[in-house]
C-alpha positions as CSV (number, residue, x, y, z in Angstrom):
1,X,-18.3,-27.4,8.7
2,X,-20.0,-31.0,8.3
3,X,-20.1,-30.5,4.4
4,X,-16.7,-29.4,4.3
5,X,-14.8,-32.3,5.5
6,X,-12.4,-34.5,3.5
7,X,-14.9,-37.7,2.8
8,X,-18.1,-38.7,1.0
9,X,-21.0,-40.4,2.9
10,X,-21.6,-44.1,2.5
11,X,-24.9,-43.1,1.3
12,X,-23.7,-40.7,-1.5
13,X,-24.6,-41.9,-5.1
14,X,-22.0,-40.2,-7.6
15,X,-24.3,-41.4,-10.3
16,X,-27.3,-39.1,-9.4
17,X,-25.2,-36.5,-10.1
18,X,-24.8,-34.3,-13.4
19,X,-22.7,-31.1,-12.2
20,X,-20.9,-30.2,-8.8
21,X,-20.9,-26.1,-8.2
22,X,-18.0,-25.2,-6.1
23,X,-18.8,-22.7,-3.3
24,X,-16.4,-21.0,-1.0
25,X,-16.3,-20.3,2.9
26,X,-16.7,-16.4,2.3
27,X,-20.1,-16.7,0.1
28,X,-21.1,-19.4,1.9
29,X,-21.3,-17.4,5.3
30,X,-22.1,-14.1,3.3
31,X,-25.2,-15.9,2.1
32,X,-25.8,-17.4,5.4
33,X,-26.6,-14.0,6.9
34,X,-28.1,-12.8,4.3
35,X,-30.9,-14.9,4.4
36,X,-31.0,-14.4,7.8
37,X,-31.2,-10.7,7.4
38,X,-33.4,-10.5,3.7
39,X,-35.6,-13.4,4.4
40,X,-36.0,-14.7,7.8
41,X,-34.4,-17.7,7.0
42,X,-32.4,-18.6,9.6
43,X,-30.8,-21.4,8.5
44,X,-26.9,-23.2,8.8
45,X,-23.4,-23.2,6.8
46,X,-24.6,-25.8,4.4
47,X,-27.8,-24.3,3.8
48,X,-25.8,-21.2,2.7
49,X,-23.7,-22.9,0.5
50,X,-26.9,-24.9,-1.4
51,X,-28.4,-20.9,-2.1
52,X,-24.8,-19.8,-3.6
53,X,-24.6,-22.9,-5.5
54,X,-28.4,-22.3,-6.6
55,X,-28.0,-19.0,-7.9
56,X,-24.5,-19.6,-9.8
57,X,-26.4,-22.7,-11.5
58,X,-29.6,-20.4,-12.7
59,X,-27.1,-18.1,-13.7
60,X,-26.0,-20.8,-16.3
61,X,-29.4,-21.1,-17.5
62,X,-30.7,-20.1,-21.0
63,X,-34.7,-20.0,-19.8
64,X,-36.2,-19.7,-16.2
65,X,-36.6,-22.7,-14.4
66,X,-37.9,-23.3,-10.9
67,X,-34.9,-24.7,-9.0
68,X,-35.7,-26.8,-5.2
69,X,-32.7,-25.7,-2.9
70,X,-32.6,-27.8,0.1
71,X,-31.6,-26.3,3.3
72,X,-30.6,-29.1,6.0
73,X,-29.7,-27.5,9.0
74,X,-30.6,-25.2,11.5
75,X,-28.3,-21.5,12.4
76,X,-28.7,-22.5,16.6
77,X,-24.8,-24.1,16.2
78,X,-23.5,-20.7,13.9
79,X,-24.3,-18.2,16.7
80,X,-20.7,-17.8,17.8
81,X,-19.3,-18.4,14.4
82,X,-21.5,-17.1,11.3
83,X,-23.6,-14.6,13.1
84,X,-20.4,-13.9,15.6
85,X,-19.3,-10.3,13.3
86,X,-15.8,-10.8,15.3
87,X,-15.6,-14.3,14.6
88,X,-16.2,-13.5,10.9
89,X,-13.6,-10.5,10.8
90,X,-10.6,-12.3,12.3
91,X,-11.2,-15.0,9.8
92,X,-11.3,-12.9,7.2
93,X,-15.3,-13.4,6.0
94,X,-16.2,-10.1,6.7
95,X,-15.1,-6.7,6.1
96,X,-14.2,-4.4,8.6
97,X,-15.0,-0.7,9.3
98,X,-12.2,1.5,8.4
99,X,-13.3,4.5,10.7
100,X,-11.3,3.5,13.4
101,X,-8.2,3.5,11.1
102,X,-5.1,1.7,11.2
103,X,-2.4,0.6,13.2
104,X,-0.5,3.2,11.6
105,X,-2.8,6.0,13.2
106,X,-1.9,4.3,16.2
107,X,1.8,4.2,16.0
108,X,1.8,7.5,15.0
109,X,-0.6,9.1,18.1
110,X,2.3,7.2,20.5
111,X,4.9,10.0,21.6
112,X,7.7,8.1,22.3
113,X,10.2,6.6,20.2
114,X,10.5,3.0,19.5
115,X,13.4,1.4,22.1
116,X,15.3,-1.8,21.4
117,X,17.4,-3.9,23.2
118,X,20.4,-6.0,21.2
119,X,20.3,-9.9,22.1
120,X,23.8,-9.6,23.4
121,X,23.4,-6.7,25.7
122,X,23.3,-8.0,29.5
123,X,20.7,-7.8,32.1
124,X,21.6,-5.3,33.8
125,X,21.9,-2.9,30.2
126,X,18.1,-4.3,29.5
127,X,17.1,-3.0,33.3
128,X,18.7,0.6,33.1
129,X,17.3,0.8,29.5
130,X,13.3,-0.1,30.7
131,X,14.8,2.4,33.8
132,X,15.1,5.0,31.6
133,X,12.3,5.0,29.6
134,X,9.9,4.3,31.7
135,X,8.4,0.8,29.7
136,X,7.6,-2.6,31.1
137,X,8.6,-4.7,28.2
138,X,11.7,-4.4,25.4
139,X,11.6,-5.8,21.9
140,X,15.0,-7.8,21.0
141,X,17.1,-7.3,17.9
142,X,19.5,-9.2,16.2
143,X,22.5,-7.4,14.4
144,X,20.6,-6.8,11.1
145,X,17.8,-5.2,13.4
146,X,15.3,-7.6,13.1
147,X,12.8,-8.8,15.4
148,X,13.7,-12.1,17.4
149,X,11.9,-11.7,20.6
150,X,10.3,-9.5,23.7
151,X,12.1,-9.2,27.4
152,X,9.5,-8.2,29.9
153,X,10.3,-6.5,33.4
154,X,8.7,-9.6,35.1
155,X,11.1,-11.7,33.4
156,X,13.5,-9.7,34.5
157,X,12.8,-10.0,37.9
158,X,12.2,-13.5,38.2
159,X,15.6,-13.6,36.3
160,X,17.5,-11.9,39.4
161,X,15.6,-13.6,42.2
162,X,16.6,-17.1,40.7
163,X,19.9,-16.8,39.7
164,X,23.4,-15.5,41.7
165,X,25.2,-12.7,39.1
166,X,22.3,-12.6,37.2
167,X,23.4,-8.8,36.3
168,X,25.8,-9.4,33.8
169,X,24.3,-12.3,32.5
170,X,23.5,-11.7,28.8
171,X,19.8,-11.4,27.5
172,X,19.6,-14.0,25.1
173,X,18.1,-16.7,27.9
174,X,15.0,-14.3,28.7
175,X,13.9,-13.8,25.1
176,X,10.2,-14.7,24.9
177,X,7.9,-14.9,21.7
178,X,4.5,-14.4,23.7
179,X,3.5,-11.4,21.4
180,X,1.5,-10.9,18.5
181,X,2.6,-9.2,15.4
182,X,0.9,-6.7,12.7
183,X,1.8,-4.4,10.0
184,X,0.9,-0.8,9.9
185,X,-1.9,-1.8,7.8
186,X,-3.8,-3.6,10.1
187,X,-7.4,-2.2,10.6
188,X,-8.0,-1.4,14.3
189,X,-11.1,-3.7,14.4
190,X,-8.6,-6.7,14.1
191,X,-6.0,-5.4,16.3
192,X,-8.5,-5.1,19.4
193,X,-9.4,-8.9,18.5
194,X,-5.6,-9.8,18.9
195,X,-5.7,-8.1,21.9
196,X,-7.9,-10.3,23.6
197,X,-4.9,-12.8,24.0
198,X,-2.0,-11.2,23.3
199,X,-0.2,-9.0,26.0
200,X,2.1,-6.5,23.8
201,X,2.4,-6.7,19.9
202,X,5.0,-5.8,17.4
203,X,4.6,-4.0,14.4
204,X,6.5,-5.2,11.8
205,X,7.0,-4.6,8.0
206,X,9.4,-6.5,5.5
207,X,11.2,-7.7,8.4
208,X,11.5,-4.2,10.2
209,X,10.2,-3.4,13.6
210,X,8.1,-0.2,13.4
211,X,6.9,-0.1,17.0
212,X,5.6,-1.4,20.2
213,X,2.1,-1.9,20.7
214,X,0.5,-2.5,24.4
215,X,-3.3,-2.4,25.3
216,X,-3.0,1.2,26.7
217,X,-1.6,2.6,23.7
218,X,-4.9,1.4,22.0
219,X,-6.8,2.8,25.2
220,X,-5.6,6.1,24.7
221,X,-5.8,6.4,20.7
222,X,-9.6,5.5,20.4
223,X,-10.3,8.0,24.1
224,X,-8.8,10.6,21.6
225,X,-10.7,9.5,18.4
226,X,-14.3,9.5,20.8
227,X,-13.3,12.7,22.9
């Protein structure tokens, strides 16, 4: 936050200083809470970062000293970021429960089998495949079967409503990349955060589509953990 930012205060006196304690984002919010939680403190960012910096100094020490941290700043502005548990997991400050599991325990709840579509195929091969199957959206691959994009059936439709022989068209012009994508490692905690903006999301591994993730597949897998 404020004392992160790239530029020292007109007021700042380098020669008042004798040491400068590096502290990091994830013990800086760690120690945010904790004082929070331990003490009552309820302080800011910054004052987090003074504590951490506090304790590595004493830890440096060769007697016991008394050592005056200050704490500037109140936590009324951290609500949605250092207290937010989300917030803190999707950035990687917090870890996560892995009781829910994986999205490999996901992938491998889902009965179907993944479907792919070949950028060169036509529109009308992409229509009969989603048809077949039964799925509203088809992941593209190129000839090395890697990932380059996502056709879904409203594309599709716009597609043939806009343009005369749409039907043998090929599929390259309705690639999208509105998804997200994950590996199989990815806890379940995360992946419902993604889902909060993305629509469908690809697992993927060293360049290899594993699956096809949607909201519903999610749905289904934690009714099933709970039931």
């Amino acid at each position: 936050e404020g004392i992160g930012e790239d530029f020292l205060p007109s007021t700042m006196n380098l020669d008042l200083l004798d040491e400068v304690i590096q502290v990091d984002d994830k013990e800086c919010f760690a120690m945010t809470r904790d004082l929070a939680r331990r003490e009552g403190i309820f302080c800011g960012g910054s004052g987090g970062a003074a504590v951490v910096g506090a304790i590595k100094y004493a830890q440096s020490l060769k007697t016991p000293k008394n050592i005056v941290v200050l704490l500037p700043d109140s936590a009324q502005k951290y609500l949605s970021k250092i207290f937010n548990d989300d917030w803190m997991r999707s950035n990687g400050f917090l870890e996560s429960d892995d009781t829910e599991g994986t999205v490999a325990h996901v992938l491998k709840a889902k009965p179907h089998r993944l479907i792919t579509v070949r950028r060169e195929s036509t529109v009308r091969e992409a229509i009969q495949i989603l048809k077949e199957h039964g799925i509203s959206q088809l992941p593209v691959v190129d000839e090395n079967g890697r990932h380059s994009g996502i056709v879904a059936e409203i594309d599709l439709l716009n597609y043939l409503v806009e343009h005369e022989g749409a039907l043998s068209e090929p599929l390259a012009e309705l690639v999208e990349s509105d998804y997200a994508t994950v590996t199989p490692h990815t806890r379940i905690q995360l992946l419902r955060s993604i889902f909060n903006d993305a629509k469908v999301v690809l697992v993927v591994e060293h360049d290899r589509l594993l699956g096809v993730l949607t909201k519903i597949d999610l749905i289904d897998y934690l009714a099933h953990q709970r039931a």
